[in-house]
C-alpha angles and dihedrals in degrees: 000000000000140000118205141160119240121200130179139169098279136110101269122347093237112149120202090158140099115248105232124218116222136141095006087299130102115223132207142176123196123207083261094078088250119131125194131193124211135197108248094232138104085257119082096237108165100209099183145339109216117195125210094168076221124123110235133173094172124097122241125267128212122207124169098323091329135113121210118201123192107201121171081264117042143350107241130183129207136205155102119306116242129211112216 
């Protein structure tokens, strides 16, 4: 449908991931620690970069509204705080 470049802050821009479909969005992480996240459609539209300053060569996992992220450093999860 579309070719683009994606570039970050990271240190090189370098993908060994899957990009991973939720919510309507495609999600990506580079080896640079940068994820990006893409609108599902025929139409390039760049939602957000989101920057860990973290090497990674894993791909994202979604659980239950949560998104795990494996870097060289660390495994962090992301995601809304709930009030029980």
């Amino acid at each position: 449908m579309w070719e683009e470049r994606l570039t970050g802050k990271g240190k090189t821009t370098v993908n060994w991931s899957s990009a991973v479909l939720a919510g309507g969005n495609v999600y990506v992480i580079t080896q640079g620690g940068d994820t990006f996240v893409l609108k599902a459609s025929p139409k390039f539209e760049l939602i957000a970069v989101n920057p860990l300053d973290e090497s990674s060569n894993s791909s994202l996992a979604f659980s239950e509204g949560e998104i795990f992220i494996r870097t060289h450093e660390a495994l962090w999860c992301v995601g809304n705080s709930r009030l029980n």
